[in-house]
N, C-alpha and C positions, 0 to 999 in steps of 0.2 A: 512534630511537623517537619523537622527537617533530617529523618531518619535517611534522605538519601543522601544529602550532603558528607564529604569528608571532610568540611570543617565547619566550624560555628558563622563563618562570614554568610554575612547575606548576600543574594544574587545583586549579581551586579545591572541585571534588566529584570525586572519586577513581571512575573508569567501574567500576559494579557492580551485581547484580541490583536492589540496594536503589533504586536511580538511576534505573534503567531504569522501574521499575514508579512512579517519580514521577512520571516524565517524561509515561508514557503516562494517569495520572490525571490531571494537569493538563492534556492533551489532548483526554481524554475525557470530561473537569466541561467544558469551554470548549466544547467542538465540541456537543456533545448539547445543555446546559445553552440556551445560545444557540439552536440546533434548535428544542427545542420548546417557545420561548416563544410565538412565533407560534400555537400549534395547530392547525399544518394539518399532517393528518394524511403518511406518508412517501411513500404512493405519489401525495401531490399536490406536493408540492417544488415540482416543475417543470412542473407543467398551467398555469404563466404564468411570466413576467418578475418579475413580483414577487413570487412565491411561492418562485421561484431564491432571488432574491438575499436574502429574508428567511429561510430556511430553511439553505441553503448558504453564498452568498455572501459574508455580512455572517460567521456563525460559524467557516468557513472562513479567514475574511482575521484574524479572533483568532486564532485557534488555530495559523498562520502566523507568526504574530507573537509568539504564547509559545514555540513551539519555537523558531523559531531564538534567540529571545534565550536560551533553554535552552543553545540548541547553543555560543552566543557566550560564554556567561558563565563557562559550566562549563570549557571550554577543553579538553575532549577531544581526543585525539589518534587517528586513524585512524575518522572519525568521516564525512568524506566520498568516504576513499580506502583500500582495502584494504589492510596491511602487506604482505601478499605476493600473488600472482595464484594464486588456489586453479585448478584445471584444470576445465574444464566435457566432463563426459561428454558421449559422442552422445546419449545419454537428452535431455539436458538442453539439446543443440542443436536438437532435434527439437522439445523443447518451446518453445523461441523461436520456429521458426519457425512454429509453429502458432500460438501466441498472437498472432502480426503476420496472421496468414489469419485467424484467427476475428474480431480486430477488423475487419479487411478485409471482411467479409462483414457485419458490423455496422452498416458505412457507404455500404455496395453495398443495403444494405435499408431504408435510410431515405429516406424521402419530404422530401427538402431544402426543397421549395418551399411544402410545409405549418407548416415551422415559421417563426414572427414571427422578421422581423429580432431585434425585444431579446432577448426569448427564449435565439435561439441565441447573442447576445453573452455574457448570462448564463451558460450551458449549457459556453462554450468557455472564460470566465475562473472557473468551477468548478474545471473540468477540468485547467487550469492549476496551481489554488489544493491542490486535495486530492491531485494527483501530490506534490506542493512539500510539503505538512502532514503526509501520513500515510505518505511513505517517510523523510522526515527524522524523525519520531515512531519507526517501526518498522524499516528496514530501516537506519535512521541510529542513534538513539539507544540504543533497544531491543535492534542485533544487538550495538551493541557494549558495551552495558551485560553481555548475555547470555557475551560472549567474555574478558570479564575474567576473572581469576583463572585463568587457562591452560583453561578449560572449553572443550571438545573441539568441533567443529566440527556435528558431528551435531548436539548438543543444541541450541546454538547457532541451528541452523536451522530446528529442529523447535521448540523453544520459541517462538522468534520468529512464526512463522507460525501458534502456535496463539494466541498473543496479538493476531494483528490479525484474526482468528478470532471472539473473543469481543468485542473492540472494539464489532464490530456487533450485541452482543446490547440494544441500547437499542431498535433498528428494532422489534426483535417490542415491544415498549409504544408504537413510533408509528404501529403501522397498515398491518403487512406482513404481519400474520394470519401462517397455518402455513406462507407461503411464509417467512417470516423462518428460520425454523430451518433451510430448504437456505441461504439466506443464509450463515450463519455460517457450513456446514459449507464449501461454496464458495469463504468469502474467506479460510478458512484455508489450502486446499489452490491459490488463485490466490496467494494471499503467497509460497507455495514456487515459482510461478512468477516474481513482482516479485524473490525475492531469487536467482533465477539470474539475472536481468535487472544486477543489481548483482555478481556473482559472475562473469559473463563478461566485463565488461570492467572489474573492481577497481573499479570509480567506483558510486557512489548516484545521477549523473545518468542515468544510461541508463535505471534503474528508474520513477524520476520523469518521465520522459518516455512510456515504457511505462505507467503506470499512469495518467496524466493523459489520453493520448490512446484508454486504454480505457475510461474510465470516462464522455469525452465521445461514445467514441460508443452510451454504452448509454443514454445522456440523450437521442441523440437520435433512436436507434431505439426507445426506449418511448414518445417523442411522436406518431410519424409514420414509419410501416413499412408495407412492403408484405403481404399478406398471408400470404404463403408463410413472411415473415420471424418470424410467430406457430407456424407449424408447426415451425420451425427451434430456438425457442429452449430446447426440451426438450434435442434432442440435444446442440444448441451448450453447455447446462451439463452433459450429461452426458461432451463429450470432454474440458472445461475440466476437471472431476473427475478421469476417467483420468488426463489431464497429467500434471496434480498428486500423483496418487498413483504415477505410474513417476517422477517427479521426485523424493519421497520415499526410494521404495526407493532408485534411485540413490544418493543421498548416504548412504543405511545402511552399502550396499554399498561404497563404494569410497572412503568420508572416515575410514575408522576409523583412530583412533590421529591424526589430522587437528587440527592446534592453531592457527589462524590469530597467534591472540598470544598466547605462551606467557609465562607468569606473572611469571619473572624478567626481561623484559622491560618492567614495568608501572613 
């Protein structure tokens, strides 16, 4: 049970909803709080270098730095490595391999040569920082907060991914207007993509990887994109959606009765 631990002590906060929903307010006062002291509004973050690194980068490298010490203190066990290898439907192979093409086409549409060197150093140690913050937040703290007390695999996934969901509901007050609300609905139904990304190979690095190198390249195709890549971005969230929603169904389907850490094991 406690193969990830380096020592025999037990956690000093016992993994549970109660935990989970701390973890991710103190992520959420940090990362936001930080955000918008600057006031510049969300869809300008990144219209420079130092718009990044005042908006992102500086609240990002917090919020880094609260979680893992969360992650470190608490002493959770199965926190960067799954107890058992849950099986990934074709559903859900399908949807990896599409989420690696949709970024792909993301970075195939961006105009490299328009954006400043700092800029994109900013843009790519973002990208770094929020794969690293918000799957250790959510797909780390939060799945396994969610999977304690033997709670079933489904909910587990489905909760989880509605909470990184709402996470971004701070965006609609900084300035994403009525785009913000597909936002949310989006990054709930991409979370159900991040946590097959961590579900296909037991590990939270894959996901963090996967999420850092998506999210670098939507920073750098909303700076400098070809034109076509404006016509594309309806569809590109409207398949990102679908994904996500046969991603869903899948796990209704075929996780039931599905216990990743069943209770007497805690």
């Amino acid at each position: 049970m406690n193969a990830e631990r380096t020592d025999s002590r037990p956690p000093l906060l016992r993994p549970s909803v109660l935990a989970a929903l701390v973890a991710w307010a103190i992520y959420e006062v940090a990362f936001y709080g930080m955000a918008a002291l600057p006031g510049i509004p969300y869809t300008q973050w990144f219209a420079s270098a130092s718009n990044g690194v005042r908006t992102a980068l500086i609240p990002l490298a917090v919020g880094s730095v609260f979680m893992l010490a969360f992650a470190l203190l608490s002493r959770w066990d199965y926190l960067w490595r799954d107890p058992i290898r849950l099986s990934t439907t074709i559903t859900m192979k399908i949807a990896l391999v599409a989420f690696v093409v949709l970024t792909a086409i993301r970075f195939v549409s961006t105009k490299w040569s328009e954006i400043p060197l700092a800029l994109l150093a900013t843009i790519l140690a973002a990208g770094v920082l929020v794969g690293f913050a918000e799957e250790l937040t959510f797909r780390g703290i939060f799945l396994r907060g969610m999977r304690a007390g033997g709670r079933s695999e489904i909910a587990a996934a489905i909760w989880t991914a509605a909470a990184f969901g709402i996470f971004h509901l701070p965006n609609l007050f900084l300035g994403t207007g009525a785009a913000g609300a597909l936002q949310l609905v989006l990054a709930a139904f991409s979370g159900l993509l991040l946590y097959v990304w961590r579900r296909q190979w037991g590990a939270i690095w894959p996901a963090m990887v996967a999420h850092g190198v998506w999210d670098i390249s939507t920073f750098t195709s909303g700076q400098a994109s070809y034109q076509w890549a404006q016509l594309w971005a309806l569809p590109s969230a409207g398949i990102t959606l679908l994904l996500g929603i046969a991603v869903l169904v899948s796990i209704v389907r075929n996780d039931r009765g599905i216990v990743a850490i069943p209770a007497e094991t805690e």
